[in-house]
N, CA, C and O atoms as CSV, one atom per row, in Angstrom:
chain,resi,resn,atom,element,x,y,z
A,1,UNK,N,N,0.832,-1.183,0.000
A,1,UNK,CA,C,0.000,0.000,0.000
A,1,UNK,C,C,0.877,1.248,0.000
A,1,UNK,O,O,1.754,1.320,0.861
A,2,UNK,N,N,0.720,2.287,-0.926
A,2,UNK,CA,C,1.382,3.606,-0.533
A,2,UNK,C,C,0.967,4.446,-0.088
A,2,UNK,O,O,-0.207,4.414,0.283
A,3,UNK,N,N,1.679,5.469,0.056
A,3,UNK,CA,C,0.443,6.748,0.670
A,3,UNK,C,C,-0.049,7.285,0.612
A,3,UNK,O,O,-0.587,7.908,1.527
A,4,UNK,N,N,-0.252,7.448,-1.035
A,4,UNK,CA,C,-1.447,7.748,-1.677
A,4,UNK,C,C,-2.864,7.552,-1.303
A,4,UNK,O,O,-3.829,8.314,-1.332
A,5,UNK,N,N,-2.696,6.090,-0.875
A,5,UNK,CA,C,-3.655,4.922,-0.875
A,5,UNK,C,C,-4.026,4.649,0.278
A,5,UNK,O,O,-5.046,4.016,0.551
A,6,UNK,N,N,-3.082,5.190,1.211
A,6,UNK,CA,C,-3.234,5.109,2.659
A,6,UNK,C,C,-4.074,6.472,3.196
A,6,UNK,O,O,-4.819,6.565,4.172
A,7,UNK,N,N,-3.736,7.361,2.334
A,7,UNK,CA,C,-4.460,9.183,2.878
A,7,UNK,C,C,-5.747,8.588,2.013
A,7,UNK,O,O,-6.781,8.635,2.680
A,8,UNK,N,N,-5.906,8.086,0.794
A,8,UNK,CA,C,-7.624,8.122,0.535
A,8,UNK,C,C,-8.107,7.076,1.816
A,8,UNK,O,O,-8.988,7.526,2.549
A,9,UNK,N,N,-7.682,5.981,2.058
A,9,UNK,CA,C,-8.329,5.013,2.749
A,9,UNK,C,C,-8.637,5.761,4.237
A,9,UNK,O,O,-9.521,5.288,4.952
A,10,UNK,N,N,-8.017,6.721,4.588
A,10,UNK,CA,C,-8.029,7.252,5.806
A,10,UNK,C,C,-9.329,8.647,5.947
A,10,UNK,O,O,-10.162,8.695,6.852
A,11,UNK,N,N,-9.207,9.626,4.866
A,11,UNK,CA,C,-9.800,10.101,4.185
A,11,UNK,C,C,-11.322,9.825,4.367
A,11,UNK,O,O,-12.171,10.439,5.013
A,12,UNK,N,N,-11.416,8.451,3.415
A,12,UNK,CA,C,-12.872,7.911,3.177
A,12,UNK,C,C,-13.168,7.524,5.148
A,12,UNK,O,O,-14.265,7.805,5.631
A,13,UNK,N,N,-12.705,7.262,5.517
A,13,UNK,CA,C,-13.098,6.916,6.635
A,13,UNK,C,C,-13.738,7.391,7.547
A,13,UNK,O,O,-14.768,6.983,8.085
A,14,UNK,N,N,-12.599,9.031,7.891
A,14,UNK,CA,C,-12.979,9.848,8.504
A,14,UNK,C,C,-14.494,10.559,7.835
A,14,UNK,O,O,-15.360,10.898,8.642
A,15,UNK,N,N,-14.691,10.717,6.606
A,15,UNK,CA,C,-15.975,10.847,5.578
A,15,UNK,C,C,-17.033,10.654,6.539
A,15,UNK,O,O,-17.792,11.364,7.197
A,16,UNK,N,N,-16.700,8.904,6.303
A,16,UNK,CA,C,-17.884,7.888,6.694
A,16,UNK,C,C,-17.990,8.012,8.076
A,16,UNK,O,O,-19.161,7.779,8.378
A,17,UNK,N,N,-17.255,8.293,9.152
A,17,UNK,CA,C,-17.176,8.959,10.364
A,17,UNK,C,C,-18.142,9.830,10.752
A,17,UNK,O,O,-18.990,9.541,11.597
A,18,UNK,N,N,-18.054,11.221,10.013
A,18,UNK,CA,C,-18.667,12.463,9.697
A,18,UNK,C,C,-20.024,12.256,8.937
A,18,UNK,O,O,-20.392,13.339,8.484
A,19,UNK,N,N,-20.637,11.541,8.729
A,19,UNK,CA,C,-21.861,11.032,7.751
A,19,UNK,C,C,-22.734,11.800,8.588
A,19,UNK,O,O,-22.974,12.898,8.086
A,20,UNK,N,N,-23.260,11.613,9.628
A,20,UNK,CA,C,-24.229,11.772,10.663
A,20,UNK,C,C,-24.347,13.700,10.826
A,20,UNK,O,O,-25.345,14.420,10.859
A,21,UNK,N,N,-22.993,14.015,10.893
A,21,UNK,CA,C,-22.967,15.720,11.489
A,21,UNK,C,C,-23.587,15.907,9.935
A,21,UNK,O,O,-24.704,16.310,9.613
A,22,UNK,N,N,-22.529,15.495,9.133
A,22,UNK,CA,C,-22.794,15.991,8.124
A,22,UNK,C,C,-24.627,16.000,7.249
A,22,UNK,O,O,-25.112,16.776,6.426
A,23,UNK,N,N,-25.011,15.145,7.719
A,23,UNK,CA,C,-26.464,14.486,7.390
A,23,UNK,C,C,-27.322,15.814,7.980
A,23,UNK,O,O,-28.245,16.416,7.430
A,24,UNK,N,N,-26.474,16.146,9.752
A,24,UNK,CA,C,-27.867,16.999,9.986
A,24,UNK,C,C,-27.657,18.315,9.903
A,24,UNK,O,O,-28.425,19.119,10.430
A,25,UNK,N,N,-26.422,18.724,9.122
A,25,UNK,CA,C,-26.064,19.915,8.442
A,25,UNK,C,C,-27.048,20.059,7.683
A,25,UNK,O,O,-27.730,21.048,7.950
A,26,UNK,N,N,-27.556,19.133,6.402
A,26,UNK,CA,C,-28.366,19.445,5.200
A,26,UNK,C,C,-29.657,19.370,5.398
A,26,UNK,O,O,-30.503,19.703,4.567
A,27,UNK,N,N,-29.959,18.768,6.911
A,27,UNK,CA,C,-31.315,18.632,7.312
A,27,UNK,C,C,-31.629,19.741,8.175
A,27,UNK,O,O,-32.809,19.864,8.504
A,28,UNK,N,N,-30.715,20.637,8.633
A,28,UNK,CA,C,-30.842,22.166,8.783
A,28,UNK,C,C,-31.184,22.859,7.688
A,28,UNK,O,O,-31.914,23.818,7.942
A,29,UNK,N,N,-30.950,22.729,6.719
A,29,UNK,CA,C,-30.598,23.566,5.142
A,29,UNK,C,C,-32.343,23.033,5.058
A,29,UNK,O,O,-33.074,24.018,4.950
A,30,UNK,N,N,-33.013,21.873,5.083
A,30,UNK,CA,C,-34.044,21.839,4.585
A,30,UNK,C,C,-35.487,22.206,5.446
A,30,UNK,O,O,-36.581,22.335,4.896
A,31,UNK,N,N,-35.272,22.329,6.747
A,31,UNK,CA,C,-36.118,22.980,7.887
A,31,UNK,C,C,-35.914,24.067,6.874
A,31,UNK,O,O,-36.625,24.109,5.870
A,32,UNK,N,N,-34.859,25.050,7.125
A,32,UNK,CA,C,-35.051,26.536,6.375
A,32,UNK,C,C,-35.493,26.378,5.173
A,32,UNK,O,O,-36.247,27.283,4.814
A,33,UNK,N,N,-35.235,25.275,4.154
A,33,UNK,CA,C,-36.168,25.855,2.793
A,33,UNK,C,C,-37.583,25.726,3.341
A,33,UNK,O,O,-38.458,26.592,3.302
A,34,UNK,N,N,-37.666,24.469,3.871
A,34,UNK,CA,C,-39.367,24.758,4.359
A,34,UNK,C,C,-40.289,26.341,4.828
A,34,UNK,O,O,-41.257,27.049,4.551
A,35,UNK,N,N,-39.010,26.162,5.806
A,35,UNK,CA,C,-39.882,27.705,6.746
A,35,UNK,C,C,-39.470,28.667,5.225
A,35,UNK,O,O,-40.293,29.581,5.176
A,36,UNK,N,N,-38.999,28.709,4.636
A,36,UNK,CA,C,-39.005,29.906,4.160
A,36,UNK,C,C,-40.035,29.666,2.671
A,36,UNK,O,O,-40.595,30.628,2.146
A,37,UNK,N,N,-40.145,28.423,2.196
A,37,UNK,CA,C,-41.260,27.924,1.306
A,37,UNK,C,C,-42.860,28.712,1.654
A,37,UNK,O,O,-43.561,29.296,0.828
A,38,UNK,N,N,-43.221,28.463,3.484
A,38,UNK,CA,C,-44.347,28.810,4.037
A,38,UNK,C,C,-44.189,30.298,4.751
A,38,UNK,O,O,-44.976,30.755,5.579
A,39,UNK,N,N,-43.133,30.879,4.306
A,39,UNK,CA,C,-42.802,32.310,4.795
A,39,UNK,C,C,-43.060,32.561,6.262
A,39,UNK,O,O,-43.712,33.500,6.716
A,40,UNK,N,N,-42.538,31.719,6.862
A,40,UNK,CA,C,-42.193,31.778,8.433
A,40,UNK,C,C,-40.324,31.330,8.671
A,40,UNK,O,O,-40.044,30.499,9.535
A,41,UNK,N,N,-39.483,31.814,8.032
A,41,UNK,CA,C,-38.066,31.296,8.137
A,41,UNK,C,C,-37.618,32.431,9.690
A,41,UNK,O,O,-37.319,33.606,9.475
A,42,UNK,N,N,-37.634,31.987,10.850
A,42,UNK,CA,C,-37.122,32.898,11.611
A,42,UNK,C,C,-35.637,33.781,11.323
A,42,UNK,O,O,-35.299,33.739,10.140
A,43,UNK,N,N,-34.900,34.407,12.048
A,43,UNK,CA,C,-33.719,35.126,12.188
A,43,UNK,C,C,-32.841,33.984,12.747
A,43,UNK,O,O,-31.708,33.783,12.311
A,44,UNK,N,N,-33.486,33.132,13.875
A,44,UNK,CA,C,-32.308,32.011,14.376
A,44,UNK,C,C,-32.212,30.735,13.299
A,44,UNK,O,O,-31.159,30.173,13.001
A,45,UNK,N,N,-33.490,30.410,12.798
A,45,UNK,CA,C,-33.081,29.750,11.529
A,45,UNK,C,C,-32.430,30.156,10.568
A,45,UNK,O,O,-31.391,29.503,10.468
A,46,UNK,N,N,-32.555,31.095,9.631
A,46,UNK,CA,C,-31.713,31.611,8.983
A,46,UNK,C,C,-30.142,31.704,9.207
A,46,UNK,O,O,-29.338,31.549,8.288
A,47,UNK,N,N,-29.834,31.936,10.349
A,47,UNK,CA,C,-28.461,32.382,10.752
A,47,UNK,C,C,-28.053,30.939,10.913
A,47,UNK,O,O,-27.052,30.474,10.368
A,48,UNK,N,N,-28.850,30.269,11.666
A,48,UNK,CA,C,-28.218,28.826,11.759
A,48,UNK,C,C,-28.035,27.934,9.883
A,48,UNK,O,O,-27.015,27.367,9.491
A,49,UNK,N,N,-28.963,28.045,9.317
A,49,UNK,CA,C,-28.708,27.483,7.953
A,49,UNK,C,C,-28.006,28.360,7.419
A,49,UNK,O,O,-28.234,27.988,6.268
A,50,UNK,N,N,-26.994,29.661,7.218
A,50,UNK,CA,C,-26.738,30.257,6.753
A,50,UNK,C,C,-25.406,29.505,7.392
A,50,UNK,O,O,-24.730,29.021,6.485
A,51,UNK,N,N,-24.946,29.317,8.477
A,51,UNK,CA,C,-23.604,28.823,8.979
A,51,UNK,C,C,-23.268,27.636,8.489
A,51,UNK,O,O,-22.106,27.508,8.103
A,52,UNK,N,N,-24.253,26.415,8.378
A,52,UNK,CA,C,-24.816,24.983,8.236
A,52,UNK,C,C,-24.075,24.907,6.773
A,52,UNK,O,O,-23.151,24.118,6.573
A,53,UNK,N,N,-24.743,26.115,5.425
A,53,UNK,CA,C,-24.171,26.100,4.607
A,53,UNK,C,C,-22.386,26.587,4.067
A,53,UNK,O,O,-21.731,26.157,3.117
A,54,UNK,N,N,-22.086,27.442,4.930
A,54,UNK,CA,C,-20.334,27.560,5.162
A,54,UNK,C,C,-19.782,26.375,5.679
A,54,UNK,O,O,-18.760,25.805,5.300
A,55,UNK,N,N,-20.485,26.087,6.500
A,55,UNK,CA,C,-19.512,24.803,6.900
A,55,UNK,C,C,-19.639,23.468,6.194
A,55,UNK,O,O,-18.740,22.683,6.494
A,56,UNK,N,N,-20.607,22.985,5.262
A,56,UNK,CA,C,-20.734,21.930,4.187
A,56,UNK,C,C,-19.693,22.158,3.074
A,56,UNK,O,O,-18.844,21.475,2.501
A,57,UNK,N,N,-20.202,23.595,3.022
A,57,UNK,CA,C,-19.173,24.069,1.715
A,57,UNK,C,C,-17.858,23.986,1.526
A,57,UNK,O,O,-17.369,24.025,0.397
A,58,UNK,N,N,-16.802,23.803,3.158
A,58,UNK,CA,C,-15.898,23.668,3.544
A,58,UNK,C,C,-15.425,22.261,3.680
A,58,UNK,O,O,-14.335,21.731,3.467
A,59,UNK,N,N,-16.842,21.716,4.197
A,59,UNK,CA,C,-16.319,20.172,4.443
A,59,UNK,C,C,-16.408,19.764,3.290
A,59,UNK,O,O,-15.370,19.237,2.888
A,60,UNK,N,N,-17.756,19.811,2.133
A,60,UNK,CA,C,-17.070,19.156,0.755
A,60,UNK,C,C,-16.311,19.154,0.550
A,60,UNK,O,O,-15.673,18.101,0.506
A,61,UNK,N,N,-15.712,20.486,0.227
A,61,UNK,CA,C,-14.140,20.973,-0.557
A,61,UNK,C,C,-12.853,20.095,0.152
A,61,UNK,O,O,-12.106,19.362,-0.497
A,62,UNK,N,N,-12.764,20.312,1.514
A,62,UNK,CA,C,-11.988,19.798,1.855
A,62,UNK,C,C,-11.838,17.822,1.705
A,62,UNK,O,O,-10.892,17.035,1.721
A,63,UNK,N,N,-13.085,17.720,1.590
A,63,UNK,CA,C,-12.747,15.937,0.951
A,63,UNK,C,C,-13.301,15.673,-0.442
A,63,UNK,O,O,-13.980,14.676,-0.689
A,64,UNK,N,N,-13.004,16.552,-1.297
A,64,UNK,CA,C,-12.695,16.624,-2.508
A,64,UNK,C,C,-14.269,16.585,-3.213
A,64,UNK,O,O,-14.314,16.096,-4.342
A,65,UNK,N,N,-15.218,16.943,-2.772
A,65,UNK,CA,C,-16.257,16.899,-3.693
A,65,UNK,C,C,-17.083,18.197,-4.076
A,65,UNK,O,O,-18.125,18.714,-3.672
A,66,UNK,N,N,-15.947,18.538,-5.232
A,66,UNK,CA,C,-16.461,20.141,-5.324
A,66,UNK,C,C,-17.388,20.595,-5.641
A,66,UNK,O,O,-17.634,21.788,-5.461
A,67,UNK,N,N,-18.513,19.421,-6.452
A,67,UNK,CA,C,-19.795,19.998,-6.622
A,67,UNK,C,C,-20.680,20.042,-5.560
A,67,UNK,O,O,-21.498,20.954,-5.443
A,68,UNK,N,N,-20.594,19.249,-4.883
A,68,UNK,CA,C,-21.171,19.570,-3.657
A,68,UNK,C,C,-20.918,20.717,-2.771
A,68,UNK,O,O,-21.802,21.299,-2.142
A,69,UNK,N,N,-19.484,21.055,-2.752
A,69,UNK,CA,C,-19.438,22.093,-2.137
A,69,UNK,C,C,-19.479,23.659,-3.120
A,69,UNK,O,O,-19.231,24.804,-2.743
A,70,UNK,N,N,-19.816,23.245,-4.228
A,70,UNK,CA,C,-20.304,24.525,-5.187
A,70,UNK,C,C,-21.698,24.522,-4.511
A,70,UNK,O,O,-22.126,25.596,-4.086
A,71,UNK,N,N,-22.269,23.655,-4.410
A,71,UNK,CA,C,-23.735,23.583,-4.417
A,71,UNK,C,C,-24.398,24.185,-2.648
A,71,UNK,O,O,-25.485,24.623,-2.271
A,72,UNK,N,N,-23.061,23.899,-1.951
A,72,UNK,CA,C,-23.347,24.412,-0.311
A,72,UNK,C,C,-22.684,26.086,-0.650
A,72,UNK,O,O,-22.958,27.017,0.109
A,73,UNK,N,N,-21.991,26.233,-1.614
A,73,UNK,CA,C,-22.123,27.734,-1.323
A,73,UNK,C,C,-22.911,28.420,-2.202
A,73,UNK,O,O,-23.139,29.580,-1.858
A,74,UNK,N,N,-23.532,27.963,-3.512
A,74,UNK,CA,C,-24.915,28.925,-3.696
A,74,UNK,C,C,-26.303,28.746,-2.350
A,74,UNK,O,O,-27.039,29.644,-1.940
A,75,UNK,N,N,-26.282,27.602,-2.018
A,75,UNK,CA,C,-26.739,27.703,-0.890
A,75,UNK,C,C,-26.650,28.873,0.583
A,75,UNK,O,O,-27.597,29.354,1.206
A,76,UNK,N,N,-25.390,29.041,0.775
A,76,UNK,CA,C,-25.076,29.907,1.535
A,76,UNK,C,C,-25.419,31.469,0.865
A,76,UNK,O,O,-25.931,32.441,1.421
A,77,UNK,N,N,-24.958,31.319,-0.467
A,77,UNK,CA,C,-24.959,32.949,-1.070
A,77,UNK,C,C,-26.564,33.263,-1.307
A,77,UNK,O,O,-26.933,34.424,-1.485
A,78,UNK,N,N,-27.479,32.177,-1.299
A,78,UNK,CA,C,-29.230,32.712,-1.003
A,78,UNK,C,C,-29.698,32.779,0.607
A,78,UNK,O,O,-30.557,33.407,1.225
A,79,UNK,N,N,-29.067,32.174,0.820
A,79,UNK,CA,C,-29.296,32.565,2.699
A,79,UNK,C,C,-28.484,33.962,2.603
A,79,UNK,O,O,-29.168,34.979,2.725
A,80,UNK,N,N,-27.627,34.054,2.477
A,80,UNK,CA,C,-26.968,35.537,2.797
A,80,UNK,C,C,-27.812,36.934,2.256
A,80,UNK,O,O,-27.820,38.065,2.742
A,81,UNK,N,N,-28.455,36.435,1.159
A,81,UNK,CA,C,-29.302,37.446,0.220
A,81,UNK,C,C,-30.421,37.685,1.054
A,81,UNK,O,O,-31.304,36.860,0.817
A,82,UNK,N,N,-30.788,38.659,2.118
A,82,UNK,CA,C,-31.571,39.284,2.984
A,82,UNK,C,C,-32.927,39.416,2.118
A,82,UNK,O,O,-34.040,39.367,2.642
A,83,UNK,N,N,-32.709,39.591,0.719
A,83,UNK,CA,C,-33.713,40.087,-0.181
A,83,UNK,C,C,-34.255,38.873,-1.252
A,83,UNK,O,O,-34.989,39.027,-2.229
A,84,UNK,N,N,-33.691,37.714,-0.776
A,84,UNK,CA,C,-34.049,36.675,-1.215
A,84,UNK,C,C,-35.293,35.840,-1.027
A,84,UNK,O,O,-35.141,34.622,-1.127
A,85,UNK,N,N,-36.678,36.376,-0.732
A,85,UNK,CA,C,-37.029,35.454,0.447
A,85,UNK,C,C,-38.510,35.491,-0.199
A,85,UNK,O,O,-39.438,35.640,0.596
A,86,UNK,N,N,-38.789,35.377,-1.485
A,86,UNK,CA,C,-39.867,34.874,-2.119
A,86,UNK,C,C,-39.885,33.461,-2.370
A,86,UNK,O,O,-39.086,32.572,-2.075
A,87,UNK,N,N,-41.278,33.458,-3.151
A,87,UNK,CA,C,-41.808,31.583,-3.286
A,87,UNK,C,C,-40.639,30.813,-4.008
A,87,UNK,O,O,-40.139,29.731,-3.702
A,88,UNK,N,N,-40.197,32.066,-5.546
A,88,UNK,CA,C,-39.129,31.281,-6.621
A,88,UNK,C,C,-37.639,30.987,-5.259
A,88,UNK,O,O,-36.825,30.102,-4.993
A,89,UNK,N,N,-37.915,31.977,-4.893
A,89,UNK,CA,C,-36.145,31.862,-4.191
A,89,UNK,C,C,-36.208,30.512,-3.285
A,89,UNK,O,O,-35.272,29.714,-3.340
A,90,UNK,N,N,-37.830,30.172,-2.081
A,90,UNK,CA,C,-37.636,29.350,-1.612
A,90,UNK,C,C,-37.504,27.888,-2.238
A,90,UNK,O,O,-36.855,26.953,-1.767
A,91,UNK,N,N,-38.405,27.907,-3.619
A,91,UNK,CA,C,-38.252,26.512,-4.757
A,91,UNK,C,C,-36.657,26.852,-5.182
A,91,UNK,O,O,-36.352,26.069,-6.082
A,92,UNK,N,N,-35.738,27.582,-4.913
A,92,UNK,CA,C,-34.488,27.260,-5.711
A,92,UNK,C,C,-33.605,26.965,-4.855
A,92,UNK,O,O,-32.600,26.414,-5.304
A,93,UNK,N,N,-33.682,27.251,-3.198
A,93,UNK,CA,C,-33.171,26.614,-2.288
A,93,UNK,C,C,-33.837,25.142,-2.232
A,93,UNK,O,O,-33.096,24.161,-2.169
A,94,UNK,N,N,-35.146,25.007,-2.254
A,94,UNK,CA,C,-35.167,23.342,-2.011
A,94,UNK,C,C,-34.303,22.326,-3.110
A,94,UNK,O,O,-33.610,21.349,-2.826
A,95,UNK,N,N,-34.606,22.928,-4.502
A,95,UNK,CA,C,-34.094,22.488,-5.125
A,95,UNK,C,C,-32.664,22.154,-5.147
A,95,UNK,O,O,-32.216,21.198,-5.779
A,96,UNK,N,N,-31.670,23.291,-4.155
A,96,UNK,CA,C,-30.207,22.984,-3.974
A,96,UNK,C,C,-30.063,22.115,-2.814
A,96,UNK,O,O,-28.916,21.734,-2.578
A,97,UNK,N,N,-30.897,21.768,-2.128
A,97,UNK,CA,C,-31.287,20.973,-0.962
A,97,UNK,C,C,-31.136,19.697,-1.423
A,97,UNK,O,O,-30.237,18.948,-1.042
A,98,UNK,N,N,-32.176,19.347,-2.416
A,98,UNK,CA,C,-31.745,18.444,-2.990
A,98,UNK,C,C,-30.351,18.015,-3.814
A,98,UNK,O,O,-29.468,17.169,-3.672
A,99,UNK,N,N,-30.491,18.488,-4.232
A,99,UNK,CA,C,-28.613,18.150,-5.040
A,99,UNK,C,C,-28.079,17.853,-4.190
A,99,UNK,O,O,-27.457,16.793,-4.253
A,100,UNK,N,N,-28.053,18.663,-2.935
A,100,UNK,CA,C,-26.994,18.619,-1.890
A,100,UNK,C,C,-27.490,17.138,-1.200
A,100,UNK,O,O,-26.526,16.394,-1.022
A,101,UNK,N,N,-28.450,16.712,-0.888
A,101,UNK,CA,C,-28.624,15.097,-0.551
A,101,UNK,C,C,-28.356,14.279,-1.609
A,101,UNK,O,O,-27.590,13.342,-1.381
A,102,UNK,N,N,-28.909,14.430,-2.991
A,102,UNK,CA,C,-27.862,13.698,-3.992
A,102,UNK,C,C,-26.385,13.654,-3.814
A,102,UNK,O,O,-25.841,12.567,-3.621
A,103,UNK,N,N,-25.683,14.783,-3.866
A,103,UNK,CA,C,-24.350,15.110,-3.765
A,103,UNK,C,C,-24.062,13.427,-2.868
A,103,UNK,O,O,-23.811,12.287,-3.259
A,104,UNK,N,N,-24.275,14.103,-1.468
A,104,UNK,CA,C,-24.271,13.497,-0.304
A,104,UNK,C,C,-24.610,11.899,-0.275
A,104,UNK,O,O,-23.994,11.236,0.560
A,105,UNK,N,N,-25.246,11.442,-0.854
A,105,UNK,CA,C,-25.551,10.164,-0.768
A,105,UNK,C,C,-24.506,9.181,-1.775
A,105,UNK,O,O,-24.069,8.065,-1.496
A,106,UNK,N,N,-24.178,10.281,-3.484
A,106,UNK,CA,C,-23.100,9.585,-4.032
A,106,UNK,C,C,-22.032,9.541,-3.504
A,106,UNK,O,O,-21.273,8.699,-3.983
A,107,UNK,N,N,-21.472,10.412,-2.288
A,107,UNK,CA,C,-19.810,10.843,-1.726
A,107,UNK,C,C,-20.429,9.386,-0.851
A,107,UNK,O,O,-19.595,8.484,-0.926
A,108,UNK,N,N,-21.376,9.079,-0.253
A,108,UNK,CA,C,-21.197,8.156,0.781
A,108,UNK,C,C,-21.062,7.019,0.226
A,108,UNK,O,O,-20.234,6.259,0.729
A,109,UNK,N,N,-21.676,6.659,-0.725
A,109,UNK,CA,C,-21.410,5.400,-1.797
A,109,UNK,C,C,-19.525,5.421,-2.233
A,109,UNK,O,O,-18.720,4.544,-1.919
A,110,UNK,N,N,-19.308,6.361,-2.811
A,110,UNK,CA,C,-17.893,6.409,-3.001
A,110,UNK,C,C,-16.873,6.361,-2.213
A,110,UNK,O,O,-15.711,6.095,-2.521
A,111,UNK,N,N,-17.450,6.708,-0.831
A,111,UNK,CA,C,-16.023,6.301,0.484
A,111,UNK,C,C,-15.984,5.300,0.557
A,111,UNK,O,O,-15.173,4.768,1.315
């Protein structure tokens, strides 16, 4: 084995480790598309899915799955948009909600 082979195997692990935080990161992200679908998204929700999405965006990147973590920071950049907060905006967050559990379910297959 080299160490190539030894940092992915270690890598995937720690991944598969992280499954769970990471799981209820995106299940934060989808409480807020909801509340904000039915135009009740509070200030502590928001701020909390607004963090939820920096920190996915970080953890993709950092274990190499950049569409996913493209996809946690348009996520983040419509939470950040104060002026974002109609019906289309909340259907284009669910919709990145989803990807982002797609994303998420192929990275877990692949560790």
């Amino acid at each position: 084995m080299g160490i190539n082979t030894d940092i992915n195997f270690s890598m995937n692990a720690v991944w598969r480790q992280n499954n769970m935080v990471v799981r209820a990161r995106v299940h934060m992200l989808q409480r807020a598309a909801d509340a904000m679908l039915f135009g009740n998204l509070s200030p502590e929700l928001e701020a909390r899915a607004t963090t939820e999405a920096h920190t996915l965006r970080g953890e993709f990147a950092a274990f190499g799955f950049s569409e996913a973590s493209t996809v946690a920071a348009s996520v983040e950049s419509l939470m950040k948009d104060q002026w974002r907060r109609n019906a289309g905006d909340a259907s284009e967050l669910q919709q990145l909600v989803q990807l982002l559990r797609r994303e998420l379910e192929t990275s877990v297959a692949a560790a």
